[in-house]
C-alpha positions as CSV (number, residue, x, y, z in Angstrom):
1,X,-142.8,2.9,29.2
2,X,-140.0,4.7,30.8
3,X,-138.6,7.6,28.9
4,X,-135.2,9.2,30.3
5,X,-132.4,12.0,29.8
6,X,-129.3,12.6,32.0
7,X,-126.9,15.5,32.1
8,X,-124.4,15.6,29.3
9,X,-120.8,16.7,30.1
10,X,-121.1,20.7,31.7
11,X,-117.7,21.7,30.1
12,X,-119.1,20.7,26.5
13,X,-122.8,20.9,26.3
14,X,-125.1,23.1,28.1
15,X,-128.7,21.9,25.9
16,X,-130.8,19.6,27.4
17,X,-133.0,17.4,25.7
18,X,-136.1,17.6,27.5
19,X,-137.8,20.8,28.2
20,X,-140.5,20.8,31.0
21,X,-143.3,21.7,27.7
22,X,-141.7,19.0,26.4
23,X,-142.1,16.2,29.6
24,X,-145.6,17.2,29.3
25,X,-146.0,15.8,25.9
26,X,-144.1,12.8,26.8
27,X,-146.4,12.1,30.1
28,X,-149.7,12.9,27.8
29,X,-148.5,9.6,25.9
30,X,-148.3,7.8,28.7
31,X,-145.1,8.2,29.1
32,X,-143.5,8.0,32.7
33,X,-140.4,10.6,32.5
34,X,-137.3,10.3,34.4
35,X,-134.5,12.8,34.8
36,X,-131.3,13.4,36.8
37,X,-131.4,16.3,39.7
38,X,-130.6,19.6,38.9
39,X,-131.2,18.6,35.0
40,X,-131.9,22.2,33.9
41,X,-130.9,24.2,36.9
42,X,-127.8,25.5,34.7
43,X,-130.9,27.1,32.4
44,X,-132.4,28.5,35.2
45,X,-135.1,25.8,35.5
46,X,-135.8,24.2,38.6
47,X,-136.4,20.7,39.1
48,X,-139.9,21.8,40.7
49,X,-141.0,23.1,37.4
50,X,-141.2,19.3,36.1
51,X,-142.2,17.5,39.5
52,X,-145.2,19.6,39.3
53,X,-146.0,18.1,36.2
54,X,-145.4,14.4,37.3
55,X,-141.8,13.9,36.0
56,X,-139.9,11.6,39.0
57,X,-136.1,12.6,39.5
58,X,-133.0,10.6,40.5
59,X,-129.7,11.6,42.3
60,X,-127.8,7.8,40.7
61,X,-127.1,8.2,36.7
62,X,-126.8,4.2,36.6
63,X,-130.4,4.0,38.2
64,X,-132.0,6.2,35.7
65,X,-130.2,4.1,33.2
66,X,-130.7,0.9,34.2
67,X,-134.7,1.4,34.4
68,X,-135.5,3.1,31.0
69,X,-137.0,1.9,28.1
70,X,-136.1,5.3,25.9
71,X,-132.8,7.3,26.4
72,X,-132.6,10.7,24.6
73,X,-129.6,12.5,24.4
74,X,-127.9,15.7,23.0
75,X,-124.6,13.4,22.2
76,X,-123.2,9.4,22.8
77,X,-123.1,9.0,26.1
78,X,-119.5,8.2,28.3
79,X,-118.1,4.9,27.5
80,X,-118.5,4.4,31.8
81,X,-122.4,5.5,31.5
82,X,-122.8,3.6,27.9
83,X,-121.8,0.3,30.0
84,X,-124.9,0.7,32.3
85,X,-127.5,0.5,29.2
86,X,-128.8,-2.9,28.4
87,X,-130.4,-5.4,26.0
88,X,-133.7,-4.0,24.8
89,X,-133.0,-0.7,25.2
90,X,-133.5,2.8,22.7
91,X,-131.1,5.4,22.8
92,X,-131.8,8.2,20.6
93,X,-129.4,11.7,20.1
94,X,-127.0,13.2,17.7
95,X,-124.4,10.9,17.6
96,X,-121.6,11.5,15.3
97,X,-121.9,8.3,13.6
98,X,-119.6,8.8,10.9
99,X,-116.8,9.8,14.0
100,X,-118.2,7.1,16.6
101,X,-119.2,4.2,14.5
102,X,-116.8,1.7,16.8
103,X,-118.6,2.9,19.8
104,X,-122.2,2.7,18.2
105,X,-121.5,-0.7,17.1
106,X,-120.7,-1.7,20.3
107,X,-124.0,-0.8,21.3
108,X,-125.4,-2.4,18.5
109,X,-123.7,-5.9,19.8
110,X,-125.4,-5.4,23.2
111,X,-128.8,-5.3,21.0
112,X,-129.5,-1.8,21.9
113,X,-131.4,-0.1,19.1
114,X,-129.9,2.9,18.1
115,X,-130.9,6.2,16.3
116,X,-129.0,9.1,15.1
117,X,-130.6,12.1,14.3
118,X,-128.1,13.2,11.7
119,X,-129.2,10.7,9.2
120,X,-132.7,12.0,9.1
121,X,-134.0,11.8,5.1
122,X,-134.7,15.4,3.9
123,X,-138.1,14.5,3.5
124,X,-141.4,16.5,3.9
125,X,-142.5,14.2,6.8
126,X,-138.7,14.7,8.7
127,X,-138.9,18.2,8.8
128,X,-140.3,18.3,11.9
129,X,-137.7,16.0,13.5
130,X,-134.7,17.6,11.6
131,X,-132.1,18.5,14.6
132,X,-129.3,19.7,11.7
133,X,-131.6,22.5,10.2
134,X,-133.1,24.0,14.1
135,X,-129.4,23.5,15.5
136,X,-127.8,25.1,12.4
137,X,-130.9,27.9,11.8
138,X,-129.7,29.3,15.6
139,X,-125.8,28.9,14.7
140,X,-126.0,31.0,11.8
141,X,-127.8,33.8,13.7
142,X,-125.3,33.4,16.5
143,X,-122.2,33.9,14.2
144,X,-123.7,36.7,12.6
145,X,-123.8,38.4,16.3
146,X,-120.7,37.2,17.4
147,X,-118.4,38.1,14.1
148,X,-120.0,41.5,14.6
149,X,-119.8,41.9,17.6
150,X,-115.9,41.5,17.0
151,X,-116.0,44.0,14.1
152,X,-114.8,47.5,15.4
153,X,-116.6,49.6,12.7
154,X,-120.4,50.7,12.3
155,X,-122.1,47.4,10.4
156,X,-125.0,49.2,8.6
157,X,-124.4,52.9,6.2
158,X,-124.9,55.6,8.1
159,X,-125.1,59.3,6.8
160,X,-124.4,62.0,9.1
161,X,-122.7,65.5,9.4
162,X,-119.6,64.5,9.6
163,X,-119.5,62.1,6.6
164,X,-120.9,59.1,5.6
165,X,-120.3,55.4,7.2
166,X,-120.4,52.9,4.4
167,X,-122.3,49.6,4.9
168,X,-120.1,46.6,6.2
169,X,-119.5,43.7,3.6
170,X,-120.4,40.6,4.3
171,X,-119.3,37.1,2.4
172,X,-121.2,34.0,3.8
173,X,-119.3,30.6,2.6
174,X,-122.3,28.1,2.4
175,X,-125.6,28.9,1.6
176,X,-127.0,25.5,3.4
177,X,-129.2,26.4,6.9
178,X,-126.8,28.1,8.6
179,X,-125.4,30.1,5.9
180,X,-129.1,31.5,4.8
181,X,-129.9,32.5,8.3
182,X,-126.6,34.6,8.6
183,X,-127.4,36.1,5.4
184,X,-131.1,36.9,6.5
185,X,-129.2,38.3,9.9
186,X,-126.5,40.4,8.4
187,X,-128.7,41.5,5.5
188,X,-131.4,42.8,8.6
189,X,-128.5,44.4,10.3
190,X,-127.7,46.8,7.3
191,X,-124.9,44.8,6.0
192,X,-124.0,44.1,2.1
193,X,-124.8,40.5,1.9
194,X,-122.8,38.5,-0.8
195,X,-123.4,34.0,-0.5
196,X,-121.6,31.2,-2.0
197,X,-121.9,27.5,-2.6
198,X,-121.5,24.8,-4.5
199,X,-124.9,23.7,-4.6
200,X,-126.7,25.6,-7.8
201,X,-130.2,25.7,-6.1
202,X,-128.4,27.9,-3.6
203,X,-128.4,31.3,-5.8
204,X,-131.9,31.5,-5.7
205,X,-132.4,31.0,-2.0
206,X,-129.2,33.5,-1.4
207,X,-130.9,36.2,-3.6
208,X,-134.3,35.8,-2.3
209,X,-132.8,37.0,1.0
210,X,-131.2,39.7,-0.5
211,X,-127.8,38.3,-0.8
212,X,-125.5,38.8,-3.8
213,X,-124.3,34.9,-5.0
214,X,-121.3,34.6,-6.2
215,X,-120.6,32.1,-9.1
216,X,-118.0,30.3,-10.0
217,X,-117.6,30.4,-13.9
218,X,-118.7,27.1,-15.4
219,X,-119.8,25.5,-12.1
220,X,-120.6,22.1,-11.6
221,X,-123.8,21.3,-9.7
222,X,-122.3,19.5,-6.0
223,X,-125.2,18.5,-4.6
224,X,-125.8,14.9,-3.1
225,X,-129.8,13.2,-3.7
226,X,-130.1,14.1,0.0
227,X,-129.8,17.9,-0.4
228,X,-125.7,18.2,1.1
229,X,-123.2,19.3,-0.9
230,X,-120.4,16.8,-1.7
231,X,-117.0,17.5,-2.1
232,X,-115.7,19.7,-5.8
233,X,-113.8,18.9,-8.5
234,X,-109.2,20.3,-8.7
235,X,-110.9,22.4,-11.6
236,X,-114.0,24.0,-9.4
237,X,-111.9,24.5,-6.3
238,X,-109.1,26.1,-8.3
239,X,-111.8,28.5,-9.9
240,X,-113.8,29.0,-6.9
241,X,-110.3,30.4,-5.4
242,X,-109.5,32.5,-8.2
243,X,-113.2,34.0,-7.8
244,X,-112.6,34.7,-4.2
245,X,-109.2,35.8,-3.9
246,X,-110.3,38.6,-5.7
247,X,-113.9,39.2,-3.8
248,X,-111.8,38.9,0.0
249,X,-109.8,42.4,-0.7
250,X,-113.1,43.8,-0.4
251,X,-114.7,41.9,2.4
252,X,-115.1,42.8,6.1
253,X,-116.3,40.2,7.2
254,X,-116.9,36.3,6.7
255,X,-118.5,33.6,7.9
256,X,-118.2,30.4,7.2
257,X,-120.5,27.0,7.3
258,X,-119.0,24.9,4.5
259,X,-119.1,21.2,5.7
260,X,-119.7,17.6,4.1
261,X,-121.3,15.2,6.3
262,X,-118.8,12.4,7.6
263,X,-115.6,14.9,6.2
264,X,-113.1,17.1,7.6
265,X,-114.3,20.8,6.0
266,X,-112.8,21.9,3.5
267,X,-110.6,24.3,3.6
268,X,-111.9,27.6,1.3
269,X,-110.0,30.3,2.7
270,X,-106.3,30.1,2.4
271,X,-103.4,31.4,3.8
272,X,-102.6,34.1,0.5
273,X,-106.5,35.5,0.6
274,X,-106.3,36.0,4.3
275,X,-103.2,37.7,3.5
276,X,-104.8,39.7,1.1
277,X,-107.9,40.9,3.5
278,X,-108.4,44.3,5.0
279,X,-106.7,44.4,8.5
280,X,-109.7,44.5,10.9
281,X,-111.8,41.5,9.2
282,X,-112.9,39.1,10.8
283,X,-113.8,35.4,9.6
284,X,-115.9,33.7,11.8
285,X,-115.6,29.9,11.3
286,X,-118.4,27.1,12.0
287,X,-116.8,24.6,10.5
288,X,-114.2,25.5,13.6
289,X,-115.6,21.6,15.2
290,X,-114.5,19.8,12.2
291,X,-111.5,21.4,11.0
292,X,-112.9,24.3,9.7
293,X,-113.1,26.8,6.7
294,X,-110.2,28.6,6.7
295,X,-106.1,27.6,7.2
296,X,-105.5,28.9,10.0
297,X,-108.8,27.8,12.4
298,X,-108.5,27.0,15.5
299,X,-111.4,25.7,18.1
300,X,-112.2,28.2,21.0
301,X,-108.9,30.3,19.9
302,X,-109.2,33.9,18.4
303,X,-106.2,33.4,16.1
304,X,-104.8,37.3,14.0
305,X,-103.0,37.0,10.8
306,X,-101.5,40.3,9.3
307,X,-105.0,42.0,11.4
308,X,-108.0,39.8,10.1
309,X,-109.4,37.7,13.1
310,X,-109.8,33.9,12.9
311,X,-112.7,33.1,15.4
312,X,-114.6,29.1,15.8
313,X,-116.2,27.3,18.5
314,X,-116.8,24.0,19.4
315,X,-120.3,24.4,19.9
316,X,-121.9,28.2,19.6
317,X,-125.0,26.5,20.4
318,X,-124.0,27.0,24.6
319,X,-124.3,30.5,23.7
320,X,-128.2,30.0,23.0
321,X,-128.5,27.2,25.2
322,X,-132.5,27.5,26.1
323,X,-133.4,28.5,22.8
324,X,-131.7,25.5,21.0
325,X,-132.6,23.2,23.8
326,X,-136.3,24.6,23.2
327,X,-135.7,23.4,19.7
328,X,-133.5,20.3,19.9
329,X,-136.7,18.9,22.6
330,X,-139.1,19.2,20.2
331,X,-137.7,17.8,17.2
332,X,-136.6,14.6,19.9
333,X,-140.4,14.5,20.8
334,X,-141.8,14.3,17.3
335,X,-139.1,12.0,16.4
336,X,-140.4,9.4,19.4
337,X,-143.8,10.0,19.1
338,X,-143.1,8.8,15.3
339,X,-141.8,5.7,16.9
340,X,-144.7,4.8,19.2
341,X,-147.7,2.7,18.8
342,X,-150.0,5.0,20.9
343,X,-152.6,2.3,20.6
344,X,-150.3,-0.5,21.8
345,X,-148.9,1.7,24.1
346,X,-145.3,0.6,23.2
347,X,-142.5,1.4,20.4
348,X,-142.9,0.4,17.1
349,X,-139.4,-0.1,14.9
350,X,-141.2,-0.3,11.5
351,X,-138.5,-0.4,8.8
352,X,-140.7,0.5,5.8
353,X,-140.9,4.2,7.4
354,X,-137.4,5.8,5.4
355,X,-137.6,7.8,8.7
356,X,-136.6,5.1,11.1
357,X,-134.8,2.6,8.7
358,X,-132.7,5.9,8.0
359,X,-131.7,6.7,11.4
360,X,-131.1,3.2,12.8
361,X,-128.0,2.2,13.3
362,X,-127.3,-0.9,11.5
């Protein structure tokens, strides 16, 4: 069986989803590998580095597309390149279903069998596979460094001669993957640590990293059977904003991963607690891709209000691209090794494994 991966769009996505470590696996299961030239020459990895190994390359997109059994993506492909796929064909990334359902059943009408990672169960046997939590675990970090990087005092307490430097505060909005590893980052760094969510299971996780979680008086447990939070209540969000208008006057810095899957975020910060915030903050916003966090977000924009800055990105992740594509490869290749019937030699869509009857698109 052919397995293949072509560039995605440069100006959007810098992660590839095949790593030459990676090819090798595929090739040990018999896989024949096919790839697009110069598929990892923006990482610094030359095409070589795979030939050596046995993967074949192709200059024509269409080509590569046209002979593959498997296609494994970061994102949906281009409606032009979607149009070369054909019956009988897997394609396998992280699609956006809940935003590209029209395309995806398109696909779906061409009987091309269709996975998207996103919809992985939280199961033990997933974890392996799960793109959200390796992808989010690296965002986290990355808006840890990048909100500090922004933040024109000392982070950690420092004593010296000439007076002391208190410790930076730090609030993290969400307490799911992302929001534990910024804690665990910031808290590292010598920052005061505070977390909050909506998810009760979250306090303990926050305060086993040495985070301070903030509750909302009389909360209301918000958490789907999958382990995602769901949207709150008029009567939690009004308290939750009471609790933090207060905490923000005394917060340097934020950062913020509140999202429910298949939603615009929510917005948490408003307008009157930015405008209550020590000039010099900064808030930096994951959610930035989706609408994000706070009222005044915008993608790729640093935006000031009365001195706090507003910072989001459309994808952090191409500021870590080999160590996320490192990841993303690996939880692709357990994924399709999960599909395949290594003694038939071919893949096996078994619907009575929750893994694959959850990620199919139907």
């Amino acid at each position: 069986m052919k397995i293949a991966s072509i560039l995605e769009n440069q100006n959007t996505e810098k992660r590839i989803a095949v790593t030459p470590d990676i090819a090798k696996k595929y090739i040990s299961l018999g896989f024949e590998v096919l790839l697009v030239n110069k598929y990892a020459d923006h990482l610094g990895i030359k095409d070589e580095e795979y030939s050596s190994i046995g993967v074949k390359f192709y200059s024509d997109e269409k080509e590569i597309l046209n002979n593959s059994d498997i296609i494994i993506q970061l994102g949906l492909l281009s409606d032009e390149k979607s149009s070369f796929l054909k019956k009988g064909q897997i394609l396998i990334g992280s699609l956006n279903s809940y935003q590209n359902k029209e395309k995806l059943n398109k696909l779906k009408d061409k009987e091309i069998k269709v996975f998207s990672l996103e919809l992985l169960p939280r199961i033990t046997r997933a974890q392996s596979m799960d793109i959200l939590s390796s992808q989010a675990n690296l965002a986290g970090y990355k808006a840890v460094i990048e909100s500090f990087a922004n933040f024109e005092k000392a982070v950690p307490m420092m004593m010296t001669a000439a007076g002391t430097v208190p410790a930076a505060k730090v609030l993290v909005v969400g307490a799911g993957v992302a929001g534990l590893q910024a804690i665990a980052t910031a808290k590292r760094m010598g920052a005061i640590v505070f977390g909050t969510d909506v998810r009760a299971a979250s306090k303990e996780q926050v305060e086993s990293l040495g985070g301070k979680f903030l509750t909302v008086e009389g909360s209301e447990n918000l958490e789907t059977e999958g382990g995602y939070a769901k949207e709150a209540s008029e009567d939690f969000k009004k308290k939750q904003e009471d609790l933090l208008s207060e905490t923000l006057k005394k917060i340097d810095i934020i950062i913020c991963t509140a999202l429910i899957p298949g939603k615009k975020a929510p917005i948490i910060i408003k307008e009157n607690m930015i405008n209550n915030m020590q000039p010099g903050s900064v808030i930096y916003d994951l959610a930035a891709v989706q609408g994000g966090n706070t009222a005044y977000t915008e993608a790729d924009k640093i935006i000031e209000k009365n001195g706090v800055r507003i910072m989001g990105e459309s994808n952090i992740l191409n500021k870590l691209p080999i160590s996320a594509s490192s990841l993303y490869s690996k939880n692709m290749f357990n994924f399709v090794e999960n599909l395949f019937d290594k003694k038939d030699k071919k893949v096996n869509i078994n619907l009575e494994d929750e893994i694959i009857e959850k990620t199919l698109i139907k």
